[in-house]
Structure formats: structure tokens, C-alpha cells
mmCIF entry with sequence, helices, sheets and N, C-alpha, C, O atoms, coordinates in Angstrom:
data_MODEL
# 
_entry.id   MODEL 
# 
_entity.id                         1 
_entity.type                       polymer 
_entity.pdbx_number_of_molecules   1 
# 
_entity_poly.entity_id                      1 
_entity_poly.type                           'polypeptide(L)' 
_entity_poly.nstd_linkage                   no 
_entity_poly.nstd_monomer                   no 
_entity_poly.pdbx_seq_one_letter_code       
;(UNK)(UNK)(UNK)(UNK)(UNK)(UNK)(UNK)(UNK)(UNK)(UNK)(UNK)(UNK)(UNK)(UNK)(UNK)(UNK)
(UNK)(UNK)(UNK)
;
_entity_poly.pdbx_seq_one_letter_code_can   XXXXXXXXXXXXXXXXXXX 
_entity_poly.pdbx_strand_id                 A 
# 
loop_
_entity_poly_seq.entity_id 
_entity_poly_seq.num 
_entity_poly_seq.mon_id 
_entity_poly_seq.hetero 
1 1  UNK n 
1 2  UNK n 
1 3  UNK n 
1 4  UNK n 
1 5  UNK n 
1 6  UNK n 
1 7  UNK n 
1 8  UNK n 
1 9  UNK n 
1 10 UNK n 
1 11 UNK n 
1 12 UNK n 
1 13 UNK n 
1 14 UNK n 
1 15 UNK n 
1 16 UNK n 
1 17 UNK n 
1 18 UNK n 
1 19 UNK n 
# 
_struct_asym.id          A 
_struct_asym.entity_id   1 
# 
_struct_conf.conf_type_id            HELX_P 
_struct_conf.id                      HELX_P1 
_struct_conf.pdbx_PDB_helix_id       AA1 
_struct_conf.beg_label_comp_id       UNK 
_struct_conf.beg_label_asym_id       A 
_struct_conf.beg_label_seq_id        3 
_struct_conf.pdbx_beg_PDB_ins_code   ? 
_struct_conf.end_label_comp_id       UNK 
_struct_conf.end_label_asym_id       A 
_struct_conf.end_label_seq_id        8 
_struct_conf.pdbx_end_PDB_ins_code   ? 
_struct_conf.beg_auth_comp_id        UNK 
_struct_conf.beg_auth_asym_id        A 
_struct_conf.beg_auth_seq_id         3 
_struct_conf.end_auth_comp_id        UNK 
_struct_conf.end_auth_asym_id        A 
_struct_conf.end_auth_seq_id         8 
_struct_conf.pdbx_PDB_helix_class    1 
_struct_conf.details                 ? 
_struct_conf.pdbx_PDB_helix_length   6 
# 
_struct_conf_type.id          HELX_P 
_struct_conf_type.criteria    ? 
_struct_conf_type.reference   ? 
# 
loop_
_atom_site.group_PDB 
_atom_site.id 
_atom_site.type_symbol 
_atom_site.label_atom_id 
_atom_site.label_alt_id 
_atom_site.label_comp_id 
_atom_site.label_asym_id 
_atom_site.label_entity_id 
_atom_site.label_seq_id 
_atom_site.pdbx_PDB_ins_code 
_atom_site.Cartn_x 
_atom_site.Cartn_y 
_atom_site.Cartn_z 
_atom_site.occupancy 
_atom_site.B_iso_or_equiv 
_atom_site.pdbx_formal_charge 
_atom_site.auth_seq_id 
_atom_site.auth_comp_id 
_atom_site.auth_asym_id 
_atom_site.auth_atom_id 
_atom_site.pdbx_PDB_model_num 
ATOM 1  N N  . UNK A 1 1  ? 9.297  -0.938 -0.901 1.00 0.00 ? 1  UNK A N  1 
ATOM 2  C CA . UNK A 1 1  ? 7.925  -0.468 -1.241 1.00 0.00 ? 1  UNK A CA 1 
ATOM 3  C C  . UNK A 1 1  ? 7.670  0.940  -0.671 1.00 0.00 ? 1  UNK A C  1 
ATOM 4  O O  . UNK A 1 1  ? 7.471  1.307  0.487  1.00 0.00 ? 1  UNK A O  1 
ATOM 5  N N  . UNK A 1 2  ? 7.750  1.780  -2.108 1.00 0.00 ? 2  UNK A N  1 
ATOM 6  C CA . UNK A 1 2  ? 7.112  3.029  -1.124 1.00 0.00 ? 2  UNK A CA 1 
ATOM 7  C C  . UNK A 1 2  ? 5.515  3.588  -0.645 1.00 0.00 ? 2  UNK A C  1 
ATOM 8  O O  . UNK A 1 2  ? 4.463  3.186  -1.141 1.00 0.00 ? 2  UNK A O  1 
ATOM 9  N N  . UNK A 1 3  ? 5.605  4.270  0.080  1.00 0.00 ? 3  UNK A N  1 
ATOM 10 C CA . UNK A 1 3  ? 4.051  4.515  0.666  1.00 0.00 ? 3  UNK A CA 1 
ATOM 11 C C  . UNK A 1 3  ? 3.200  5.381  -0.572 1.00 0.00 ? 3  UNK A C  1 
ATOM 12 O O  . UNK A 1 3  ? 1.993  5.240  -0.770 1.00 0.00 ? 3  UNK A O  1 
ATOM 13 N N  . UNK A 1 4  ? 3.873  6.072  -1.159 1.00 0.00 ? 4  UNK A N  1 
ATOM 14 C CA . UNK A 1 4  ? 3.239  6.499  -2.176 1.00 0.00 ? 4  UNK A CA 1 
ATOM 15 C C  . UNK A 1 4  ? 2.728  5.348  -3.319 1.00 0.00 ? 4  UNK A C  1 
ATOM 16 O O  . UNK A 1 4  ? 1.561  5.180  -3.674 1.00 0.00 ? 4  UNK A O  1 
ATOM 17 N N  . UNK A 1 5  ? 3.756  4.702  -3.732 1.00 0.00 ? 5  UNK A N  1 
ATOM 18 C CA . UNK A 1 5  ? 3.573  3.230  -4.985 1.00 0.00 ? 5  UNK A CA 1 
ATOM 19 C C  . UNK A 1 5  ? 2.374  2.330  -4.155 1.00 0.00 ? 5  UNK A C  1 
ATOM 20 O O  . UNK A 1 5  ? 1.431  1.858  -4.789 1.00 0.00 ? 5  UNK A O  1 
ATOM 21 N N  . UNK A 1 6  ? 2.512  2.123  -2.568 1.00 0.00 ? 6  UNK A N  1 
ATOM 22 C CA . UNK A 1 6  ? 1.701  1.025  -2.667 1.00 0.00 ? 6  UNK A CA 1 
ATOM 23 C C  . UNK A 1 6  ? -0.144 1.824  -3.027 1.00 0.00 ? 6  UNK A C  1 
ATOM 24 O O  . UNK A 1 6  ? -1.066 1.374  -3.708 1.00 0.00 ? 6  UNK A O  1 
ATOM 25 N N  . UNK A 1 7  ? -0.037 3.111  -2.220 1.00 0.00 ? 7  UNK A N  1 
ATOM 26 C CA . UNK A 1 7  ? -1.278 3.566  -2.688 1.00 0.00 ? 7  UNK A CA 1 
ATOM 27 C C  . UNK A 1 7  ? -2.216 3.678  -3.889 1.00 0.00 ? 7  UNK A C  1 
ATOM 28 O O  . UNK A 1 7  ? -3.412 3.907  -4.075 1.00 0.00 ? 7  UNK A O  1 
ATOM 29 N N  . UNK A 1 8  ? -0.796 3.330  -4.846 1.00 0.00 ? 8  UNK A N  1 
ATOM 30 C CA . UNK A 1 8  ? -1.828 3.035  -6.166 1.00 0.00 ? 8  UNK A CA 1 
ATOM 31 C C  . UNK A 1 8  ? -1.676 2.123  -6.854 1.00 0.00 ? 8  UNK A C  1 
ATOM 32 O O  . UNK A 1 8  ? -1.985 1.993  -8.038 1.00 0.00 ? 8  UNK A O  1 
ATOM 33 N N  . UNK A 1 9  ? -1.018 1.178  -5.925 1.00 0.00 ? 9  UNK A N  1 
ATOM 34 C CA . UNK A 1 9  ? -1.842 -0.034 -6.481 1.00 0.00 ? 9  UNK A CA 1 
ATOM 35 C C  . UNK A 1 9  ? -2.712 -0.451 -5.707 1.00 0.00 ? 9  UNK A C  1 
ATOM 36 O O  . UNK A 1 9  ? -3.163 0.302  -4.844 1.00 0.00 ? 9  UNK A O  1 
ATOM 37 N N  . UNK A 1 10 ? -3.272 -2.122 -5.876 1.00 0.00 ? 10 UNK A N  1 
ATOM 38 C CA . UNK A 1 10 ? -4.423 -2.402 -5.397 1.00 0.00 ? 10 UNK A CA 1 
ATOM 39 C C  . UNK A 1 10 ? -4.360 -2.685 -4.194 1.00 0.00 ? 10 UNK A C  1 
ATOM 40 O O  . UNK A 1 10 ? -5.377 -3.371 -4.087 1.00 0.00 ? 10 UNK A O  1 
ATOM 41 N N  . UNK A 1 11 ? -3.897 -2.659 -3.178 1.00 0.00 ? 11 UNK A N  1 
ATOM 42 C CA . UNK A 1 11 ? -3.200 -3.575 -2.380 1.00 0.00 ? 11 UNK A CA 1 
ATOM 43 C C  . UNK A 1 11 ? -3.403 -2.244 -1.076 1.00 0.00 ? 11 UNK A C  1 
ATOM 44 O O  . UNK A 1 11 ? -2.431 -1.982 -0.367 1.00 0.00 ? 11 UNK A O  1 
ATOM 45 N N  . UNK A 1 12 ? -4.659 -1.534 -0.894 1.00 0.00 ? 12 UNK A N  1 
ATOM 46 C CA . UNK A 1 12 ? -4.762 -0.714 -0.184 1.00 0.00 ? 12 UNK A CA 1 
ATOM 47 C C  . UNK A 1 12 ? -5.523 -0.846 1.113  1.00 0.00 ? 12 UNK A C  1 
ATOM 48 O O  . UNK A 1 12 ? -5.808 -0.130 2.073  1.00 0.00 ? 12 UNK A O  1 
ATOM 49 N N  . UNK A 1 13 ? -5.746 -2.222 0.663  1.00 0.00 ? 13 UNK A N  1 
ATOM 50 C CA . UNK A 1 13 ? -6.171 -3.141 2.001  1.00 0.00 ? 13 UNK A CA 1 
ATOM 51 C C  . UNK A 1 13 ? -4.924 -3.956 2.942  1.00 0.00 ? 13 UNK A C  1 
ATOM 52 O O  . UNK A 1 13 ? -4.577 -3.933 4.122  1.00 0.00 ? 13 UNK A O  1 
ATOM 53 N N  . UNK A 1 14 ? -4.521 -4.612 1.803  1.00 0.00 ? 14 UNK A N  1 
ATOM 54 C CA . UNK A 1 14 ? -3.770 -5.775 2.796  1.00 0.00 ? 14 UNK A CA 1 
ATOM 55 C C  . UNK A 1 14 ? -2.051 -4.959 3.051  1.00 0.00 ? 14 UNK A C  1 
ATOM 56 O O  . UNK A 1 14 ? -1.266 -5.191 3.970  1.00 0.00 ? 14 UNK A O  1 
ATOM 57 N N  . UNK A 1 15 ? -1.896 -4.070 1.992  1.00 0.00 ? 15 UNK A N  1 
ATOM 58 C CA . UNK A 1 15 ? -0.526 -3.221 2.875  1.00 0.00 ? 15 UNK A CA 1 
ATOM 59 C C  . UNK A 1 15 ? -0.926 -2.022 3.630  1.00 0.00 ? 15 UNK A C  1 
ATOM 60 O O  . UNK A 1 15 ? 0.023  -1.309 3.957  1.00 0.00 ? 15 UNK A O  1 
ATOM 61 N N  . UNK A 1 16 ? -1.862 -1.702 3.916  1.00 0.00 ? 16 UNK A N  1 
ATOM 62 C CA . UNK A 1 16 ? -2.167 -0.463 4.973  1.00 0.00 ? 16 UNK A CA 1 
ATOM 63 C C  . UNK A 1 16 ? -2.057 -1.010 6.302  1.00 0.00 ? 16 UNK A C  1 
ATOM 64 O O  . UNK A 1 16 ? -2.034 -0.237 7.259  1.00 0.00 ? 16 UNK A O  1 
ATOM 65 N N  . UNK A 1 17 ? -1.990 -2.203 6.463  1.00 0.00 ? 17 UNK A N  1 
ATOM 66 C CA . UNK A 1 17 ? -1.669 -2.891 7.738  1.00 0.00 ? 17 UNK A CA 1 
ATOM 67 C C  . UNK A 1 17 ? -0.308 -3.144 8.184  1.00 0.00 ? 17 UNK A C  1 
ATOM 68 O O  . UNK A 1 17 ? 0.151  -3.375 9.302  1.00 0.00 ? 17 UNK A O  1 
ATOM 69 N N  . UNK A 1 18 ? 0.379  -3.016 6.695  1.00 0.00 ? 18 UNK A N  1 
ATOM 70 C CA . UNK A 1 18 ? 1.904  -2.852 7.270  1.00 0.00 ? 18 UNK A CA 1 
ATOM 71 C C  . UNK A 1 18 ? 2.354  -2.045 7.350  1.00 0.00 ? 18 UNK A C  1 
ATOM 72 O O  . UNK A 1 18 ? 3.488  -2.040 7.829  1.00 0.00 ? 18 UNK A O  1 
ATOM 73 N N  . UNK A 1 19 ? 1.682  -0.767 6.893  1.00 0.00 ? 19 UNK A N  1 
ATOM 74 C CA . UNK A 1 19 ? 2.132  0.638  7.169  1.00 0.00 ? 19 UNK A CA 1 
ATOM 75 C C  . UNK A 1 19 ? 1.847  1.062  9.063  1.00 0.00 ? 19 UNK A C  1 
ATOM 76 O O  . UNK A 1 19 ? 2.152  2.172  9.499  1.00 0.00 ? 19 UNK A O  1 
# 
């Protein structure tokens, strides 16, 4: 998963915590 891809998807809640 890259940090760019997860940013657009929806998921900018629950994977910003695994960043």
C-alpha cells in the first residue's frame, strides 16, 4: 500500500494510523 494510493481512497481515517 502506497502512501500516496491510500490517500485517495477512503480509508483516510483508519490507515493514517498505520502510517
Amino acid at each position: 500500500m502506497r502512501k500516496g494510493e491510500m490517500r485517495g481512497r477512503r480509508v483516510s481515517g483508519m490507515k493514517k494510523s498505520k502510517v
